[in-house]
Every structure is written in C-alpha cells, then in structure tokens.
C-alpha positions in Angstrom: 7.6 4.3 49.4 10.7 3.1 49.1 10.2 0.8 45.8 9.2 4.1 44.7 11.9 5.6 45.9 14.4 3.2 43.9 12.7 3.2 41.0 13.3 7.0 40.7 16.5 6.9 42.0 17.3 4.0 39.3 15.9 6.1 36.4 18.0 9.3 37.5 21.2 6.9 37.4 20.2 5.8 34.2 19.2 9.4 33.3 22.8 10.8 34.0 24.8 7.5 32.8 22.8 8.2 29.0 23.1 11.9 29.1 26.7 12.8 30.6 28.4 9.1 29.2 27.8 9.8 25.7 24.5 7.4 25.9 26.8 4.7 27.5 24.8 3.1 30.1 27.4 0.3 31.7 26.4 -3.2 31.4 27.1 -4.4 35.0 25.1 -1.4 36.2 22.4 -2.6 33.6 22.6 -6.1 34.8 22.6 -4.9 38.5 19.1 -2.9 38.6 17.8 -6.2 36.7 19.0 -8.2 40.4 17.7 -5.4 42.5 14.7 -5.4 40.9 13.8 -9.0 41.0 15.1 -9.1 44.9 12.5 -6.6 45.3 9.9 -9.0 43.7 11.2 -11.8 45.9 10.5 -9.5 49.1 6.7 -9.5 48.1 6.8 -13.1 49.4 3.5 -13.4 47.8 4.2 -16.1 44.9 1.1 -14.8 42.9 2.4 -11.5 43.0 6.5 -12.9 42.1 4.8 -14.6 39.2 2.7 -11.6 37.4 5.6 -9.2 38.2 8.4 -11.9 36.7 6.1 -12.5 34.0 5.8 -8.6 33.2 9.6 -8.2 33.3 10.0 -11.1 31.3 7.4 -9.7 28.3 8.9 -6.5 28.3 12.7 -8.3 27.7 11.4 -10.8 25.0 9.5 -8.1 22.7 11.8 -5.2 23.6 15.0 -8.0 22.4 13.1 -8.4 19.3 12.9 -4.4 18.7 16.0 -3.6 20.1 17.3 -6.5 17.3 15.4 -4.2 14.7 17.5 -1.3 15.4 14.8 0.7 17.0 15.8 1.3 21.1 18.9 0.1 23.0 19.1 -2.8 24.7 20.3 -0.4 27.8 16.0 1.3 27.7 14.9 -2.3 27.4 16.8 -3.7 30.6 16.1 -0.4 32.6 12.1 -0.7 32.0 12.0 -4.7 33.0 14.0 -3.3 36.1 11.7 -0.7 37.0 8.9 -3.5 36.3 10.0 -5.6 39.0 10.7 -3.0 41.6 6.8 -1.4 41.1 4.7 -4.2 38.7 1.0 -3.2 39.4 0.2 0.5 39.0 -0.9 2.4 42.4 -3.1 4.9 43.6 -1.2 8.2 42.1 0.5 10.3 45.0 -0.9 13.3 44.0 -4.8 11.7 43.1 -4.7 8.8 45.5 -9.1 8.0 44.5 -8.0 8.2 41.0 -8.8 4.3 39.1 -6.0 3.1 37.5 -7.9 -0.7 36.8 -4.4 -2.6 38.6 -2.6 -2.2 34.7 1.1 -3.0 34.7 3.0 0.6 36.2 5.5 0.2 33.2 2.4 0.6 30.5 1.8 4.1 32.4 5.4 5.0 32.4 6.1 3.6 28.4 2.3 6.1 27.8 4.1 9.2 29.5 7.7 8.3 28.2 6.5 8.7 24.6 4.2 11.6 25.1 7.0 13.4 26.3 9.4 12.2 23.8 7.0 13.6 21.4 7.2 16.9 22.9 10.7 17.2 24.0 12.4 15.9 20.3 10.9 18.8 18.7 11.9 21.2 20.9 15.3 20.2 21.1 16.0 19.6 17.6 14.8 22.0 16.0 17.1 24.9 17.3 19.8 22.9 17.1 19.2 21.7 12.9 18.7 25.5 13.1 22.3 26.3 14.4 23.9 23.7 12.4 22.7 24.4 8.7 22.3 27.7 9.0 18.9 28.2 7.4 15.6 29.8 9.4 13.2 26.8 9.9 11.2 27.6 7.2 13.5 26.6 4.4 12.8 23.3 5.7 9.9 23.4 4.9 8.3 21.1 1.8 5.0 19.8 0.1 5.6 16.5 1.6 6.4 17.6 5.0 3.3 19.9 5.1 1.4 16.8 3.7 2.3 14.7 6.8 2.1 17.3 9.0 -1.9 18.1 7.9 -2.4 14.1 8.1 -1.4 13.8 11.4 -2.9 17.3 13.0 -6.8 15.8 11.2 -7.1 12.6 13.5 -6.0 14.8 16.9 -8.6 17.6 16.1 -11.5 14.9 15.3 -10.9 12.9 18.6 -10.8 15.9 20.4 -14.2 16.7 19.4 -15.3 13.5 20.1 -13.9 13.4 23.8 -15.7 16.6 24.3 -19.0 16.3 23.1 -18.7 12.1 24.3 -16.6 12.0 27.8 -16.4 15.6 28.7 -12.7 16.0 28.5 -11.4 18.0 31.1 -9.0 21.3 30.5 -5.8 19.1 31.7 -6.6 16.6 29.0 -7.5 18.3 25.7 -4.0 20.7 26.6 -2.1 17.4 26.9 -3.6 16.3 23.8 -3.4 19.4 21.8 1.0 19.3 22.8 1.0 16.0 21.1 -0.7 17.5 18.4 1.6 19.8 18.0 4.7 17.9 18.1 3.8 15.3 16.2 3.1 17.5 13.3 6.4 19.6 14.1 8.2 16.1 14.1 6.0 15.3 10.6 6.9 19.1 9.0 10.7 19.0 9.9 11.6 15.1 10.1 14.4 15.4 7.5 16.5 18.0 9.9 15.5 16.9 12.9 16.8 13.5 11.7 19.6 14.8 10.4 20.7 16.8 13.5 20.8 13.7 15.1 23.3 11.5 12.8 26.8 11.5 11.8 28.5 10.0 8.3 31.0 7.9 9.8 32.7 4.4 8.5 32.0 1.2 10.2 35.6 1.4 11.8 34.3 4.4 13.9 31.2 2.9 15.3 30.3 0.9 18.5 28.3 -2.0 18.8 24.4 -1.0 19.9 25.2 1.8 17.7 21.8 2.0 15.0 21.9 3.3 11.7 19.3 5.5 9.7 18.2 3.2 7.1 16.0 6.1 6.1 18.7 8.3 5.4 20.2 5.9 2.8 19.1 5.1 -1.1 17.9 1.4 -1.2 20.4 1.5 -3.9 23.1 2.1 -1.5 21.7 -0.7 0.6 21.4 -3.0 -1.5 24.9 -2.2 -2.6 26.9 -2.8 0.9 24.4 -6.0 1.0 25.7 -8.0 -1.7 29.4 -7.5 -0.1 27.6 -8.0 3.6 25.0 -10.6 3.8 24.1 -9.5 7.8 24.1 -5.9 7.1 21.1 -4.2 8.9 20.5 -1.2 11.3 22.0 -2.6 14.4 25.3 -2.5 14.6 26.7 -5.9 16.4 30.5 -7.1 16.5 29.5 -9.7 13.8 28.4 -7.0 11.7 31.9 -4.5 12.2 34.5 -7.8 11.8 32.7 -8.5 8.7 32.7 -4.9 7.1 36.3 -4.7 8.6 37.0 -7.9 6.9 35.3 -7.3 3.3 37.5 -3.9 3.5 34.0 -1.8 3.4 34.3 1.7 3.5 31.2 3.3 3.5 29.9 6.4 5.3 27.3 5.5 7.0 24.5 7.5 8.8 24.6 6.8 12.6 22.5 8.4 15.5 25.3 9.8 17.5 23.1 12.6 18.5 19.6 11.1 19.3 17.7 12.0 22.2 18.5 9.7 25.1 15.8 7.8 25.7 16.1 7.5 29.4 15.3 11.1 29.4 11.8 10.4 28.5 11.6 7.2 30.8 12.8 9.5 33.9 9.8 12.2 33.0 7.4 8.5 32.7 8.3 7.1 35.8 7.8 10.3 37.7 4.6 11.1 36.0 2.7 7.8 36.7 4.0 7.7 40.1 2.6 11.6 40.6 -0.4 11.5 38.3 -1.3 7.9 37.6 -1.4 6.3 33.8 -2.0 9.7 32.3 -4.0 8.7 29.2 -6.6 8.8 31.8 -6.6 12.3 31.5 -7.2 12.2 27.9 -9.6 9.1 28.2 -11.4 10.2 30.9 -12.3 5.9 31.7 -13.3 6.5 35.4 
C-alpha cells in the first residue's frame, strides 16, 4: 500500500508541476523520484526482484531517450514512468478486481495501455472547443475529403474487431464501450487533426524557445525544412541548446511552429497509474485473455 501510495502521490506532483508550471517539470524533482524509486527497489531485498525491476526502469530510459531524441515525449514523461517502474515493477492483483489475471506483466505496460487510451479520449475533447474559440469557425468548416478519408480508415478496423471480440471472446459491456470511445476519438483526432494541431502550437523564433521544447515538423513545407537545413546542419524537432546557439549564431530568424499548448502528458499518466492500480491492465477488458 504504500508503494502504491507513492506512486500516486508522485504522478499527482508530476500532474500539477506539468499542468500549473507551464509543462515545466524541475529536474532535481525529476532526478529525485528516479532515487526514491530505486530505494524502493532496494527495500525488496530480493536481488531477483532488484534485477527485473532495475532492468524495467532501465528499458523504459534507453527507448524512451531514443524517442524523446526524436522529438516525440519529454524527457520529464520518460523519467517519471522509469520512476513509477521502480516503486511498483510487476503488475498486482487490481484493488477493485483482486481474482482478476494480470499474467505478472510489468505495471508500467498497464499504465502506458491506459495513459494513451485516455490521451486518445481526452485530446479530442479538449481541443476541439478550444480550435473552436480561437478561429472562430463551427467545427464543421474543418472539415475535408482527407480528414473524412482518415477518419473512415480508422473507424473500419475498430468496428471489425469488435465483431470479432463478440462473436470470438464474448466481450463484455465494459469492454466494447471502452473500445467504441477509442473509436471515436481516434476518428475525431483523424477528422480534425489540422486544428487540433494547430490549437496546440505557436509561430515563434528560435530566440523565444526553451530547450525540450518540440517542433511540428508537420506543420512545415519540406521546402521550408530543407531551407533552415542547409544554414543548420542539426536542425530537427527537438529543441536542444546546441541547436538555439547555432540558429542564434547563423542569425536565423524563422517562425517556427512549437507545441506550447500540447496536452500534458502526465495528465494521461496520472489517469494510467490510477487505472491499473483500480482496474488492472485494462486491455483485459477489451481482450477478455482470462
């Protein structure tokens, strides 16, 4: 109880720190919950179980540095899950269905499974009132072929496995609702992508961003890329101090599209790590596997 404790009370901290500190999550806080974390291993005096959860922690840090170099999550989400990997590393009977299998899979896979299932459902939701607000136009002058295209794509492989789930594995009521929300915001975040994105970036040189900062490579013409590229060899969609003293340097000027406004992501990691510790690894509500 009280691992689970502290990893709730962790992901709140972080919760409030990326929500209330303009997505700033400080790094000695970061690094802290990292120590805590591994003390917390340590206390298991169990070397088996010191080596699986280290080993855990340390997967999650190598691949999430290599997407976090790619521009895609900041390195703040990355050092938060490793934490809340070493304080609970196996996942546990569910406090709310304590005879429900879970197959001893790492607790971070079922909170990463419920982080992005709510992400799915919460950056619709969001976004689209607020793209609303700010340009001024009802939703459905958003709409385009393409958008409808994707949208129609995405809704065909959701309907056909839940078919198969209930004529194959009985899918309960629980499940096919959870499955139908993704559904539907995936093919909201498919039919509106170009204002939800945009709702979520600002045009601003590189003298007004901060490093960890990610710009929407989508947003830009390749010509435009390939353009700032030839003046700055390392330019990519992290922003890193190497990356600002050289455009600072080179005397680039550029607006660039930045996601000042994305969803913080330790929103969705909060609603994950309270989920599996409630419910379990909820794909197992979906995928009936018991």
């Amino acid at each position: 109880m009280f691992r689970i404790a502290s990893a709730l009370v962790i992901a709140l901290i972080y919760l409030l720190f990326d929500v209330f500190n303009k997505r700033n999550v400080p790094g000695a806080f970061a690094y802290f919950t990292l120590g805590y974390g591994f003390v917390l291993t340590v206390l298991y005096f169990n070397m088996s179980q010191i080596l699986v959860s280290s080993a855990i922690a340390l997967v999650i840090l190598g691949i999430g540095y290599a997407i976090y170099k790619a521009g895609q999550i900041g390195a703040a989400d990355i050092i938060e899950l490793a934490a809340i990997s070493l304080m609970l590393p196996m996942q546990q009977a569910p406090v709310l269905f304590s005879s429900a299998a879970q197959f001893s899979l790492p607790f971070i896979l079922s909170v990463m499974v419920a982080a992005g299932m709510a992400a799915i459902i919460i950056v619709p939701a969001y976004y689209l009132p607020k793209a609303k607000r700010l340009f001024r136009k009802p939703l459905a002058a958003f709409v385009d072929k393409k958008g409808a295209f994707k949208a129609i794509v995405i809704i065909v492989p959701y309907l056909a496995l839940a078919l198969f789930l209930d004529l194959e594995a009985s899918i309960n009521a629980v499940g096919l609702l959870m499955l139908l929300s993704m559904m539907f915001g995936s093919s909201l975040l498919m039919l509106f992508e170009k204002p939800i994105t945009d709702s979520m970036v600002e045009l601003v040189t590189i003298d007004k961003c901060d490093e960890g900062d990610i710009i929407a490579f989508n947003l830009m013409k390749k010509s435009e890329i390939d353009s700032i590229r030839k003046r700055v060899k390392i330019f990519d969609r992290l922003v890193t101090k190497e990356l600002m003293a050289e455009m600072k340097a080179k005397r680039v000027k550029d607006k660039l599209p930045v996601y000042r406004n994305a969803l913080p992501f330790a929103v969705p990691i909060f609603i994950g790590v309270a989920l599996s510790i409630l419910f379990g690894n909820i794909i197992f509500f979906i995928l009936p596997i018991l």
